[in-house]
PDBQT receptor file of N, H, CA, C and O in Angstrom, charges set to zero:
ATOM      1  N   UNK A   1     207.468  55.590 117.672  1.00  0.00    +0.000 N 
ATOM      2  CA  UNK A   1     207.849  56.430 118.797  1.00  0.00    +0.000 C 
ATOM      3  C   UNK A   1     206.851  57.576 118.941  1.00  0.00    +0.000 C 
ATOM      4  O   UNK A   1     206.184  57.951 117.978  1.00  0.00    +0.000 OA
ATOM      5  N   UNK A   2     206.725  58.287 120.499  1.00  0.00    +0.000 N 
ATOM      6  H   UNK A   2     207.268  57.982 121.282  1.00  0.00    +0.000 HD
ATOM      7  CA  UNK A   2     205.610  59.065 120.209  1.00  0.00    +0.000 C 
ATOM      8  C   UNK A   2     206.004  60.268 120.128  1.00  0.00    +0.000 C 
ATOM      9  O   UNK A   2     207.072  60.549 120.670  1.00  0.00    +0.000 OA
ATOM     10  N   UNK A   3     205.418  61.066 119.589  1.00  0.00    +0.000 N 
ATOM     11  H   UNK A   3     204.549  60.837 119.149  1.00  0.00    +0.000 HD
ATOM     12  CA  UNK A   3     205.661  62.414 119.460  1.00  0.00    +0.000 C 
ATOM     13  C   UNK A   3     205.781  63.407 120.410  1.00  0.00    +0.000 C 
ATOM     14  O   UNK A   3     204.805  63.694 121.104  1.00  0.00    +0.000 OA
ATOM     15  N   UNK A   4     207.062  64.092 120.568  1.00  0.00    +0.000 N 
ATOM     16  H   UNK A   4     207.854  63.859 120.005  1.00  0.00    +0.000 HD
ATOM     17  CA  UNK A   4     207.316  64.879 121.890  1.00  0.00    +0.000 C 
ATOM     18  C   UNK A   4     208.093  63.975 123.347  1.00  0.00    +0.000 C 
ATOM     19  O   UNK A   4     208.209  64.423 124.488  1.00  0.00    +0.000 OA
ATOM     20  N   UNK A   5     208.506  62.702 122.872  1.00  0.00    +0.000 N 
ATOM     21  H   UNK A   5     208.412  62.338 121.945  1.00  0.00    +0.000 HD
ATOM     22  CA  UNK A   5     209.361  62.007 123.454  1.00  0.00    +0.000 C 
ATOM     23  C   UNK A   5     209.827  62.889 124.603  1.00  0.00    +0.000 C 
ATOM     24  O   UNK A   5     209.493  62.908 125.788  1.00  0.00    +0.000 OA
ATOM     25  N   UNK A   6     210.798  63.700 123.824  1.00  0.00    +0.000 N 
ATOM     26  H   UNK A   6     211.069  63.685 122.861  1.00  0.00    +0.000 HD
ATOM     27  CA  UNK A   6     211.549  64.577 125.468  1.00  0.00    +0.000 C 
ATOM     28  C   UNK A   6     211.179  65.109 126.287  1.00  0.00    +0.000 C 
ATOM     29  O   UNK A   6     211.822  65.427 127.287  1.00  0.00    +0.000 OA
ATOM     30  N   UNK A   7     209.555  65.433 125.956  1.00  0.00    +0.000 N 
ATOM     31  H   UNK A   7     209.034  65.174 125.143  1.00  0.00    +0.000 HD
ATOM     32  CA  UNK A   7     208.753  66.285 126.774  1.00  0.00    +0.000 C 
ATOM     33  C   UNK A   7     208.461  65.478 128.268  1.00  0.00    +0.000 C 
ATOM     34  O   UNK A   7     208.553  65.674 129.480  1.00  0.00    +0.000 OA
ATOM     35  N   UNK A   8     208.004  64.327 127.189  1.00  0.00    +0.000 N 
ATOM     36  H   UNK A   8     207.930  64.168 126.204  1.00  0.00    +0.000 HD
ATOM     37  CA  UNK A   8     207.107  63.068 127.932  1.00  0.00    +0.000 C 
ATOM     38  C   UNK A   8     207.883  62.470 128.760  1.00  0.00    +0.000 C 
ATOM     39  O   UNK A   8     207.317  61.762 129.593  1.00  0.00    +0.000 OA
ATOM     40  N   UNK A   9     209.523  62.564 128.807  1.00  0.00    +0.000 N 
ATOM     41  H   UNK A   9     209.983  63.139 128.131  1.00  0.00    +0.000 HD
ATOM     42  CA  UNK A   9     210.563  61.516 129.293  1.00  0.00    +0.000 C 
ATOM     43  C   UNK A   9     210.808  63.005 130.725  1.00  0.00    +0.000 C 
ATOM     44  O   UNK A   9     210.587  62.825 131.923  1.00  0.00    +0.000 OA
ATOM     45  N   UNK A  10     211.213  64.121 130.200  1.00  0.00    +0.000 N 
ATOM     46  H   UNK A  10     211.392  64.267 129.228  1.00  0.00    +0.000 HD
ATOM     47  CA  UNK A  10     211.540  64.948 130.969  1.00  0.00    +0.000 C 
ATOM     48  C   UNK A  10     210.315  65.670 132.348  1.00  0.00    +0.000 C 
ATOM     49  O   UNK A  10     210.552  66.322 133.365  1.00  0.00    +0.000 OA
ATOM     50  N   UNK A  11     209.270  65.260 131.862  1.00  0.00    +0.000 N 
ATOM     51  H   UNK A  11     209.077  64.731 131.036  1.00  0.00    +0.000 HD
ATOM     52  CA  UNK A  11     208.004  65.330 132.786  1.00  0.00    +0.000 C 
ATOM     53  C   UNK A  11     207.839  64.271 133.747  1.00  0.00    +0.000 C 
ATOM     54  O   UNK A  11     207.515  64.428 134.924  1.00  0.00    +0.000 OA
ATOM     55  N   UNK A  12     208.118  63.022 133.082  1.00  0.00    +0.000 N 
ATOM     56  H   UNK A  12     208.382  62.894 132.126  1.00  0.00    +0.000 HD
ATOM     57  CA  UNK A  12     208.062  61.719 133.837  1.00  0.00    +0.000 C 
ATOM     58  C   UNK A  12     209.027  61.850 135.001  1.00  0.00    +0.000 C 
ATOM     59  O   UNK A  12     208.741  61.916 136.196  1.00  0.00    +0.000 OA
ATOM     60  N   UNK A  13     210.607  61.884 134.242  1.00  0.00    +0.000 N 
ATOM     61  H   UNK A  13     210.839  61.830 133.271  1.00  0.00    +0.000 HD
ATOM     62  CA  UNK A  13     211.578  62.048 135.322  1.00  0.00    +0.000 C 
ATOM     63  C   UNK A  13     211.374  62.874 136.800  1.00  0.00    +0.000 C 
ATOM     64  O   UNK A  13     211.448  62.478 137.963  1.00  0.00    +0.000 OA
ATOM     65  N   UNK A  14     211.051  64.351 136.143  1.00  0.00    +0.000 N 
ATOM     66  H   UNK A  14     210.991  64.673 135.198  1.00  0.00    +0.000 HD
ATOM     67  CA  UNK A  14     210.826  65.420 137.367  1.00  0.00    +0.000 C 
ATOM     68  C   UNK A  14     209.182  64.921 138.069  1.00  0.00    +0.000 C 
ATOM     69  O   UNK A  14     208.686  65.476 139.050  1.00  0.00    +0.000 OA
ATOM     70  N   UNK A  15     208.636  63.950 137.423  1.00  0.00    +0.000 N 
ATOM     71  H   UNK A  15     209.038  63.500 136.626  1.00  0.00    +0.000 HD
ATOM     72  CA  UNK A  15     207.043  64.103 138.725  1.00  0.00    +0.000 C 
ATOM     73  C   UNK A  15     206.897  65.304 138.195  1.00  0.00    +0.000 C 
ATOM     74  O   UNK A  15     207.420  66.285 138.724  1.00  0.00    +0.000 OA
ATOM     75  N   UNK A  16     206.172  65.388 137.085  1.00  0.00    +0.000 N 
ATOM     76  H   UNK A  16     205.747  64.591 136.655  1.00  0.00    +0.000 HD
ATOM     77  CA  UNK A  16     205.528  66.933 136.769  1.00  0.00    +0.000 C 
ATOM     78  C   UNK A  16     204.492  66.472 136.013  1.00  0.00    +0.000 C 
ATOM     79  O   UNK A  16     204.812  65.718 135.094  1.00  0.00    +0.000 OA
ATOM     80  N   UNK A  17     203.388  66.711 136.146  1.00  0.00    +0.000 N 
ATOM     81  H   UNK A  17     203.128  67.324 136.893  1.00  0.00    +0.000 HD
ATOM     82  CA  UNK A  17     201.747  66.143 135.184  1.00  0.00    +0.000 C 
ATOM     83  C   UNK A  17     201.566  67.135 134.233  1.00  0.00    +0.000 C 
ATOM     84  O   UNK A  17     201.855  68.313 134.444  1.00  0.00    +0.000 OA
ATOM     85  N   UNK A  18     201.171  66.777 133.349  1.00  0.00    +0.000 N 
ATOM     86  H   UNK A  18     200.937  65.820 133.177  1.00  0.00    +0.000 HD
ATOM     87  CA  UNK A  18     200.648  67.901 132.073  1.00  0.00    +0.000 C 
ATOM     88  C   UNK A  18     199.659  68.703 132.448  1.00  0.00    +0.000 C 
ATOM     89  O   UNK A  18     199.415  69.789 131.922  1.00  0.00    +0.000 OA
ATOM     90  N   UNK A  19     198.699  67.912 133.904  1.00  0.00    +0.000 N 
ATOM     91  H   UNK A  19     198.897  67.030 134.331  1.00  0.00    +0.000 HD
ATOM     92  CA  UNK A  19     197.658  69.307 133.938  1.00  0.00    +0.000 C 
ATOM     93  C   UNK A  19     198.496  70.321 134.893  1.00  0.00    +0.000 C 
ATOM     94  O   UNK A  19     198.090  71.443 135.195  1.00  0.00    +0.000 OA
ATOM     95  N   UNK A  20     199.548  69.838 135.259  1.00  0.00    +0.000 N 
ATOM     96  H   UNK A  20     199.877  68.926 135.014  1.00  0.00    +0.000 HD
ATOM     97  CA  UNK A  20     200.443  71.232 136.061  1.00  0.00    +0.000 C 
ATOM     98  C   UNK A  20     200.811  71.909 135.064  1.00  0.00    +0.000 C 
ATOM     99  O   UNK A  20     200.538  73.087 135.299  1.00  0.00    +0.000 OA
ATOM    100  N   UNK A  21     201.418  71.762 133.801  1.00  0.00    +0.000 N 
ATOM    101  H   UNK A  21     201.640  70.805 133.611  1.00  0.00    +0.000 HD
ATOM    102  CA  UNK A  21     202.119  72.296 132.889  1.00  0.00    +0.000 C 
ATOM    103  C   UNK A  21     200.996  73.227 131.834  1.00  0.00    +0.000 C 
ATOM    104  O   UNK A  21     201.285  74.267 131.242  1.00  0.00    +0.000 OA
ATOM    105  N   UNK A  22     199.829  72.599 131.817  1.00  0.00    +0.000 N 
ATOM    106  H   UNK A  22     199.594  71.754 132.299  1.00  0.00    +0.000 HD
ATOM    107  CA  UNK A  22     198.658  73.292 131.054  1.00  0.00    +0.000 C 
ATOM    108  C   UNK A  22     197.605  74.017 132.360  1.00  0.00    +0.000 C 
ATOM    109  O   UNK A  22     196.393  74.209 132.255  1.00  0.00    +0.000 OA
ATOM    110  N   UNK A  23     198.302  74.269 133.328  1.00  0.00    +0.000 N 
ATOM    111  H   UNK A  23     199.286  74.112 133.413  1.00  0.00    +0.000 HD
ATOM    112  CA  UNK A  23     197.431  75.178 134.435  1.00  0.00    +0.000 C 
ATOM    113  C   UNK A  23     198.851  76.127 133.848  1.00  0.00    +0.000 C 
ATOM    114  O   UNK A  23     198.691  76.836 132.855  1.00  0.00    +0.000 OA
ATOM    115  N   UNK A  24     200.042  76.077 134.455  1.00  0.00    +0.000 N 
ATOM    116  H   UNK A  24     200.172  75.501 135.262  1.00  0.00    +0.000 HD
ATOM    117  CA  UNK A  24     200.683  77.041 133.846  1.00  0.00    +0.000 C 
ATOM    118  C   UNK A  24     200.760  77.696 132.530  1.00  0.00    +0.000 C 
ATOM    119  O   UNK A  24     201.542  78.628 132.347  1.00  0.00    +0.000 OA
ATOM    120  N   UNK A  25     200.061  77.294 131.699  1.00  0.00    +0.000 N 
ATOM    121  H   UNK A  25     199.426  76.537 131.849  1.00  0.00    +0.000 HD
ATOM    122  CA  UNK A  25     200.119  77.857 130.507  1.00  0.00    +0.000 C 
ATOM    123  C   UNK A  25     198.677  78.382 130.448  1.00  0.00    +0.000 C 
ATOM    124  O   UNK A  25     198.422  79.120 129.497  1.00  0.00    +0.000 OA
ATOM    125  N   UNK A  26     197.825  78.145 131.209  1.00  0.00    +0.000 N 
ATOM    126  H   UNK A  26     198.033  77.545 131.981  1.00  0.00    +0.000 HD
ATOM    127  CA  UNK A  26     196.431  78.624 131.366  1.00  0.00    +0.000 C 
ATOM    128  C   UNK A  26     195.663  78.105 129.953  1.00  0.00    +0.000 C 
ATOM    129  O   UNK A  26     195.304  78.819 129.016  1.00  0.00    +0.000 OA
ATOM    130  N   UNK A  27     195.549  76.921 130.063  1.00  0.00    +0.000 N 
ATOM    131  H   UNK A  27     195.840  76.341 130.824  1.00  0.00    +0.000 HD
ATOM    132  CA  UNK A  27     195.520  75.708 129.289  1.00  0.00    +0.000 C 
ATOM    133  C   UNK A  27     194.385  75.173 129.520  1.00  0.00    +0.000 C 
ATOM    134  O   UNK A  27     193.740  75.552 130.498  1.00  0.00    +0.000 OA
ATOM    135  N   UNK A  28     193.867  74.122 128.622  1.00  0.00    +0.000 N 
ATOM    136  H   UNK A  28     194.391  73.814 127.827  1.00  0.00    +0.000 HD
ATOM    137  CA  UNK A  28     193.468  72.976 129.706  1.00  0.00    +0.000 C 
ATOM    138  C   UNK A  28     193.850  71.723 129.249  1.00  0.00    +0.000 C 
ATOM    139  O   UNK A  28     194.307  71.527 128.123  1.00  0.00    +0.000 OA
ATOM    140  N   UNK A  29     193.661  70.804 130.158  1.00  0.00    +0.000 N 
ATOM    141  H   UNK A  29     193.290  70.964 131.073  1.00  0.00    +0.000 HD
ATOM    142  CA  UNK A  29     194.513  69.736 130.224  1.00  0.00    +0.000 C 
ATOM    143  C   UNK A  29     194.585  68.564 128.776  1.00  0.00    +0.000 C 
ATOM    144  O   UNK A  29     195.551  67.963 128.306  1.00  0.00    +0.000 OA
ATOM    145  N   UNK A  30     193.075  68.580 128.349  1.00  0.00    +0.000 N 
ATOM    146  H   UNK A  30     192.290  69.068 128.731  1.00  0.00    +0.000 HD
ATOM    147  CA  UNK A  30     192.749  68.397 127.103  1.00  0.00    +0.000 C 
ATOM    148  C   UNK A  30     193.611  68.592 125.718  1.00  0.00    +0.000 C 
ATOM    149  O   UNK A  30     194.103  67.845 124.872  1.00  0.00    +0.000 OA
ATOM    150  N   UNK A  31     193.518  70.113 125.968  1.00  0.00    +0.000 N 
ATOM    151  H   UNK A  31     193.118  70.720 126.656  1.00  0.00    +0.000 HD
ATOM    152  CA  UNK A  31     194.018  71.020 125.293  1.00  0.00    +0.000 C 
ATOM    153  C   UNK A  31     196.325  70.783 124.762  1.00  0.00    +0.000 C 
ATOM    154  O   UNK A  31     197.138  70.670 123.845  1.00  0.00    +0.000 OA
ATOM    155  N   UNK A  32     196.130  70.864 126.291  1.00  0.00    +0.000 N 
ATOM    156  H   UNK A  32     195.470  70.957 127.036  1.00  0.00    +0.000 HD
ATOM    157  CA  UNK A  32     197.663  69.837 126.578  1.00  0.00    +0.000 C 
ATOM    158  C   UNK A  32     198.036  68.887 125.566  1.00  0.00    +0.000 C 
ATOM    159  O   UNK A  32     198.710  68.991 124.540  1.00  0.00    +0.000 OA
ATOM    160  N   UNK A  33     197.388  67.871 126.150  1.00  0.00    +0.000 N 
ATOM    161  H   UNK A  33     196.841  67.786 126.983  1.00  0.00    +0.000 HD
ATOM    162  CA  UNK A  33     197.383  66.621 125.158  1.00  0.00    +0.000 C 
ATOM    163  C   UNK A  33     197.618  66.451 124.163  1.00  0.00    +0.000 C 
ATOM    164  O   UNK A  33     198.521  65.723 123.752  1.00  0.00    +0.000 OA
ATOM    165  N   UNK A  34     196.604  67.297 123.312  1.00  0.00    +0.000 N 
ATOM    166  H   UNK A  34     195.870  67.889 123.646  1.00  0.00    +0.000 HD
ATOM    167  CA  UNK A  34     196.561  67.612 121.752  1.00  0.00    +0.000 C 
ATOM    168  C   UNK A  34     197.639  67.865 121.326  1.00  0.00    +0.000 C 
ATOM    169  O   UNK A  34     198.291  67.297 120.449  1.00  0.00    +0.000 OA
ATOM    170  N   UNK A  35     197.929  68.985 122.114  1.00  0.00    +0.000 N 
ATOM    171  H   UNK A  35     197.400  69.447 122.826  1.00  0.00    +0.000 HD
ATOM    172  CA  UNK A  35     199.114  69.550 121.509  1.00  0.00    +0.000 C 
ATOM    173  C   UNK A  35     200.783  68.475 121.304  1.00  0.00    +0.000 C 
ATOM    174  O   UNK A  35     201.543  68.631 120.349  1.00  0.00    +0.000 OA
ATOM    175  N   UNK A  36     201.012  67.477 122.412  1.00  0.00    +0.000 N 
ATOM    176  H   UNK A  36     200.395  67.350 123.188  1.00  0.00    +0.000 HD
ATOM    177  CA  UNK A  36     201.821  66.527 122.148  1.00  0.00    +0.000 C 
ATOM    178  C   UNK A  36     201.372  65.712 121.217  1.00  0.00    +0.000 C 
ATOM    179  O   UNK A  36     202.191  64.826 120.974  1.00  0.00    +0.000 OA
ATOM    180  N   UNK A  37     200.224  65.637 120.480  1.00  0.00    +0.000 N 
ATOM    181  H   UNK A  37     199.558  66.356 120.677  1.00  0.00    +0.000 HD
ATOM    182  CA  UNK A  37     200.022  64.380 119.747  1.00  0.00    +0.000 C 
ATOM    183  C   UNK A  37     201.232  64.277 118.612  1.00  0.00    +0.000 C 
ATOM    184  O   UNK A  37     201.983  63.351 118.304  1.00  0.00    +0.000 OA
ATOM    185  N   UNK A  38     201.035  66.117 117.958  1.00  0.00    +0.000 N 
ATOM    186  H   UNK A  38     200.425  66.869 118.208  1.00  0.00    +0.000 HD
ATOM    187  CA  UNK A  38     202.173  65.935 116.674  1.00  0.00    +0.000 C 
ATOM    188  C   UNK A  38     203.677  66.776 117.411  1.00  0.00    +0.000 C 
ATOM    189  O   UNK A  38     203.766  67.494 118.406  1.00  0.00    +0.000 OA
ATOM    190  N   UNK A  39     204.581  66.366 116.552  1.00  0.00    +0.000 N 
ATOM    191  H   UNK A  39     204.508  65.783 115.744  1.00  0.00    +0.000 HD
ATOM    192  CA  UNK A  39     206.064  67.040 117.076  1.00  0.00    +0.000 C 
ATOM    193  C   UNK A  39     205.852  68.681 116.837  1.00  0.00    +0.000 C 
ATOM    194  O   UNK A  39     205.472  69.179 115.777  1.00  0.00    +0.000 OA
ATOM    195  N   UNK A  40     206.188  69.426 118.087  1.00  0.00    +0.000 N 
ATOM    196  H   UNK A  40     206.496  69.022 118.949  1.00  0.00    +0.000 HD
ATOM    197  CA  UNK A  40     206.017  70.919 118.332  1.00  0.00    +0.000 C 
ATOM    198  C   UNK A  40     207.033  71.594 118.053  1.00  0.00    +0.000 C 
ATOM    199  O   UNK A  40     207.998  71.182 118.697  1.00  0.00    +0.000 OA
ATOM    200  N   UNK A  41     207.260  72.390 117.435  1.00  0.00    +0.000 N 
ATOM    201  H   UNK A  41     206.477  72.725 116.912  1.00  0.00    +0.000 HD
ATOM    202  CA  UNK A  41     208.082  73.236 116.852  1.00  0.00    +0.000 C 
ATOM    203  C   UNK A  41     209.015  73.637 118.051  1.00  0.00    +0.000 C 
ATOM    204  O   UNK A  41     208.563  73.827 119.180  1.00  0.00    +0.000 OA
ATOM    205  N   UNK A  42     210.428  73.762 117.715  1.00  0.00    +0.000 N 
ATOM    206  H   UNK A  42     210.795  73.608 116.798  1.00  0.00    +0.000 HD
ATOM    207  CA  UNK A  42     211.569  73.488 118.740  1.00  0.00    +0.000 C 
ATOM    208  C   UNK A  42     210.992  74.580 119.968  1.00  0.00    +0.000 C 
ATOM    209  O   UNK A  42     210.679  74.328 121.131  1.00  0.00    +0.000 OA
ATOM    210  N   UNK A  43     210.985  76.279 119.000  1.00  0.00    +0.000 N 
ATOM    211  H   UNK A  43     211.240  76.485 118.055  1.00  0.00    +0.000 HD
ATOM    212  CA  UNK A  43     210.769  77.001 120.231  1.00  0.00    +0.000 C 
ATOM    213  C   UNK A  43     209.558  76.458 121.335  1.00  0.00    +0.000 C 
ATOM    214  O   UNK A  43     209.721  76.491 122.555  1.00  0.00    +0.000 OA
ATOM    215  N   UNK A  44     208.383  75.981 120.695  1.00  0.00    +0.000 N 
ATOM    216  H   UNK A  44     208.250  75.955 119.704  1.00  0.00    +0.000 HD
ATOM    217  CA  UNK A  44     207.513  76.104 121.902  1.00  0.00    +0.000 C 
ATOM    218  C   UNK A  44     208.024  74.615 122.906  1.00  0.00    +0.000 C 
ATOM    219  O   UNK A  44     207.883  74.307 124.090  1.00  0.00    +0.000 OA
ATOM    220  N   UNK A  45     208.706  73.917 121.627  1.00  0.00    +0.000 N 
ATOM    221  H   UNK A  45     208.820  74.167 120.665  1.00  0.00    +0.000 HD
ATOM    222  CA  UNK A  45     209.249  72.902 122.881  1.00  0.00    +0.000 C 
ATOM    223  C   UNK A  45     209.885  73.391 124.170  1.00  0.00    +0.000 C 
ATOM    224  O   UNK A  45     209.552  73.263 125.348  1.00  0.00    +0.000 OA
ATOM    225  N   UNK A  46     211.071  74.089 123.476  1.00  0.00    +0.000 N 
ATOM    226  H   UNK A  46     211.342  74.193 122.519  1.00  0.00    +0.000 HD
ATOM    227  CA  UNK A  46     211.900  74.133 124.397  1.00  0.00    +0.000 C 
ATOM    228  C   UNK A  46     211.325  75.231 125.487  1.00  0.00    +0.000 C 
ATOM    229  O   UNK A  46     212.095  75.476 126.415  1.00  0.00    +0.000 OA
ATOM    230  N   UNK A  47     210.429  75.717 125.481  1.00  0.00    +0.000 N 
ATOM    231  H   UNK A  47     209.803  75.518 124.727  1.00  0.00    +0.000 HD
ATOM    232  CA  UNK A  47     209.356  76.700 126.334  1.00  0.00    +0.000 C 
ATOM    233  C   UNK A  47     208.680  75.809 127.302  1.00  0.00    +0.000 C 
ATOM    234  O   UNK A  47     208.466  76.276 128.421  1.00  0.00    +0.000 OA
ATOM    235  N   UNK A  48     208.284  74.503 127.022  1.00  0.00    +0.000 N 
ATOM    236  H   UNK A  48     208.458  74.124 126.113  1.00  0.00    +0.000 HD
ATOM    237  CA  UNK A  48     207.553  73.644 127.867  1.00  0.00    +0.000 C 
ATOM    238  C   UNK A  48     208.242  73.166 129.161  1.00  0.00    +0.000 C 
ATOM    239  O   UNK A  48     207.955  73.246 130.355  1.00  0.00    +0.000 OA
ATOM    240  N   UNK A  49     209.900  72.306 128.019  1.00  0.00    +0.000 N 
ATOM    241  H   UNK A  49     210.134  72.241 127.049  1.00  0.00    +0.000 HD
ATOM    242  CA  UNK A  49     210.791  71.983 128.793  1.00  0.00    +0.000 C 
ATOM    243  C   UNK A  49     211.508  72.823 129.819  1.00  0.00    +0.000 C 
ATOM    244  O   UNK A  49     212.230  72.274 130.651  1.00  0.00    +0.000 OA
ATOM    245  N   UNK A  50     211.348  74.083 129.799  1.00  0.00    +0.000 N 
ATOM    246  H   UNK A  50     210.761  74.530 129.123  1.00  0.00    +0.000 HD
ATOM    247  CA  UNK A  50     211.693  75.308 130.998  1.00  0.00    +0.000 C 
ATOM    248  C   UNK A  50     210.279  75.169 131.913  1.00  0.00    +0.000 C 
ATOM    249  O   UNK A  50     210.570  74.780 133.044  1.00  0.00    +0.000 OA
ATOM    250  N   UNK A  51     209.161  75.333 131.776  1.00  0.00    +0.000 N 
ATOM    251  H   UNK A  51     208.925  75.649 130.858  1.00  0.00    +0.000 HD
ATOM    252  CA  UNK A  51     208.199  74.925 132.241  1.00  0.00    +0.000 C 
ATOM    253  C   UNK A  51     207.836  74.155 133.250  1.00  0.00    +0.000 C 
ATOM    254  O   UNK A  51     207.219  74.428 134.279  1.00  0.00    +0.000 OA
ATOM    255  N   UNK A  52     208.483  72.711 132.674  1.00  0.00    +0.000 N 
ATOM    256  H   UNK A  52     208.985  72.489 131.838  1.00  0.00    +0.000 HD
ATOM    257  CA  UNK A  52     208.881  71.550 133.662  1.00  0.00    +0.000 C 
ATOM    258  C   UNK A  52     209.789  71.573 134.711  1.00  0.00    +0.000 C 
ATOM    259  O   UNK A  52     209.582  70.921 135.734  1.00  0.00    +0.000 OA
ATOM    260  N   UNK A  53     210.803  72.281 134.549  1.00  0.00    +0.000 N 
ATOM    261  H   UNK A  53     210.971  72.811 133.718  1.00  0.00    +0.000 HD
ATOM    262  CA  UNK A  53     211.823  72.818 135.196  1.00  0.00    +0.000 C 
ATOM    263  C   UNK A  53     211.433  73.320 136.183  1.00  0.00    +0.000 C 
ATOM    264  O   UNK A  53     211.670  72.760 137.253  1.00  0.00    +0.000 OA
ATOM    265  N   UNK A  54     210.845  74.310 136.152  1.00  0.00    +0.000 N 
ATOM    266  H   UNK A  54     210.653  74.765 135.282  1.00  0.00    +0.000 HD
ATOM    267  CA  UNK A  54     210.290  75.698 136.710  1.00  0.00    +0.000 C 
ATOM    268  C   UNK A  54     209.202  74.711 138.245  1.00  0.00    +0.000 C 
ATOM    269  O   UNK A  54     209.348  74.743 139.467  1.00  0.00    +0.000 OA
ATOM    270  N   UNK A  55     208.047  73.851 137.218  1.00  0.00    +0.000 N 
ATOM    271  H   UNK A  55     207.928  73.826 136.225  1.00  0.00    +0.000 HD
ATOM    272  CA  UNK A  55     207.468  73.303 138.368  1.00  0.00    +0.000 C 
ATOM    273  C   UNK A  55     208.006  72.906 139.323  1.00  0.00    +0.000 C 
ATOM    274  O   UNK A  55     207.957  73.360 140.466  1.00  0.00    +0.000 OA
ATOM    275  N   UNK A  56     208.751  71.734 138.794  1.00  0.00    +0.000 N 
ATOM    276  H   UNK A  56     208.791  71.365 137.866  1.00  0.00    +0.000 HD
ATOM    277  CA  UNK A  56     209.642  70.680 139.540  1.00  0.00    +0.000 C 
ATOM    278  C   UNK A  56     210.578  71.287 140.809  1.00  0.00    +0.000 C 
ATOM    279  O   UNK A  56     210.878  70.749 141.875  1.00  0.00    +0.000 OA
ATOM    280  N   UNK A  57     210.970  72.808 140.201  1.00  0.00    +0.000 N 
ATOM    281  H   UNK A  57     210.726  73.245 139.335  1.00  0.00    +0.000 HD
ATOM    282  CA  UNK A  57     212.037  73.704 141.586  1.00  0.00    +0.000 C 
ATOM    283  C   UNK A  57     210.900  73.570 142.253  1.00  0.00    +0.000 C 
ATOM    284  O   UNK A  57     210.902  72.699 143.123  1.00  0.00    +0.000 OA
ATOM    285  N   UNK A  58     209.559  74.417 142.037  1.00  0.00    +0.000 N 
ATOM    286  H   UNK A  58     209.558  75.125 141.331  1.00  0.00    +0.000 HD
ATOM    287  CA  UNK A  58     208.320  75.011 142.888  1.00  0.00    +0.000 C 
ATOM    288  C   UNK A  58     208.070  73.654 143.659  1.00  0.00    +0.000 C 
ATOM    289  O   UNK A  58     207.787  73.697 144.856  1.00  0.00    +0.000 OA
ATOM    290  N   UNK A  59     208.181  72.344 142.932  1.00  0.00    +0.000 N 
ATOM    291  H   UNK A  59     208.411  72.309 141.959  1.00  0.00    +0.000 HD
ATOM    292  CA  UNK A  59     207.723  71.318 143.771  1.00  0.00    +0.000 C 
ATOM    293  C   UNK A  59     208.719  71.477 145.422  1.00  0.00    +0.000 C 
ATOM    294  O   UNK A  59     208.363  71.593 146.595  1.00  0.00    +0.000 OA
ATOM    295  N   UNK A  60     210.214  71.399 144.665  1.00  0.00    +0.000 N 
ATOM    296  H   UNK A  60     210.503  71.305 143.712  1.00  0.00    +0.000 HD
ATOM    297  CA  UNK A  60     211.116  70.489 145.976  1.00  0.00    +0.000 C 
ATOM    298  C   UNK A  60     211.345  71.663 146.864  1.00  0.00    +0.000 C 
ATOM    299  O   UNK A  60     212.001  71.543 147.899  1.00  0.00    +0.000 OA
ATOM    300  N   UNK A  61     210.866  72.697 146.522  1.00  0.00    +0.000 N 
ATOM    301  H   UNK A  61     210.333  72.794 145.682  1.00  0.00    +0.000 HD
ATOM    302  CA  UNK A  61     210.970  73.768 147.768  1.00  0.00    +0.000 C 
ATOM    303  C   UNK A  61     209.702  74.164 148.347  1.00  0.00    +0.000 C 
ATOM    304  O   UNK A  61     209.428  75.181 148.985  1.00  0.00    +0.000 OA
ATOM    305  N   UNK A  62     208.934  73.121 147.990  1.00  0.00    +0.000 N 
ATOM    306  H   UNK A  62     209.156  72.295 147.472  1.00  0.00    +0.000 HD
ATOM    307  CA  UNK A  62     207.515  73.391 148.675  1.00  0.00    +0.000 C 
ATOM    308  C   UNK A  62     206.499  74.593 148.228  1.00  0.00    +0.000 C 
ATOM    309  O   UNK A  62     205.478  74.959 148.809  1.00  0.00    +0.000 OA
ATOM    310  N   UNK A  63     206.976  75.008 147.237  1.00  0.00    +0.000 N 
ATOM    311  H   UNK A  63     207.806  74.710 146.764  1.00  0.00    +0.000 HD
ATOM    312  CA  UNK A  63     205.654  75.997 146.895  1.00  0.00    +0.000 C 
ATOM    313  C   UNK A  63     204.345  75.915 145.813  1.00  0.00    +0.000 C 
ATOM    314  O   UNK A  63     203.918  76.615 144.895  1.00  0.00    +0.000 OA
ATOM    315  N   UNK A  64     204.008  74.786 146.396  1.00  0.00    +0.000 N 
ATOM    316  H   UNK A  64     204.355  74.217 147.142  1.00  0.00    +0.000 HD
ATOM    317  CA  UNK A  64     203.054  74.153 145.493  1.00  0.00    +0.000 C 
ATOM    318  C   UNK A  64     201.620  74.073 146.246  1.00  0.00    +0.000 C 
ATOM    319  O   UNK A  64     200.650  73.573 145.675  1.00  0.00    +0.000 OA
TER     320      UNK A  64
């Protein structure tokens, strides 16, 4: 199984790309990646997964 499953399942669901999620974190997309390779410590998980959230509103109300 891959590491960061919920991230990867909860990004998929909402249509949200990692380089949206690593522009918001002022990231880069690369950089992103890496970071899912190994399992991320709950807080910064659960920081991402608000993240995704966050885009996904910005998507369906058009402020993207």
């Amino acid at each position: 199984m891959l590491a960061n499953a919920d991230i990867r399942t909860k990004a998929k669901e909402k249509k949200v790309r990692f380089w949206e999620v690593a522009e918001y974190l002022k990231i880069s997309e690369p950089t992103m990646t890496r970071k899912l390779r190994k399992e991320l410590p709950n807080k910064e998980k659960q920081e991402i997964l608000k993240i995704i959230d966050e885009i996904a509103a910005e998507k369906q109300t058009g402020n993207t």
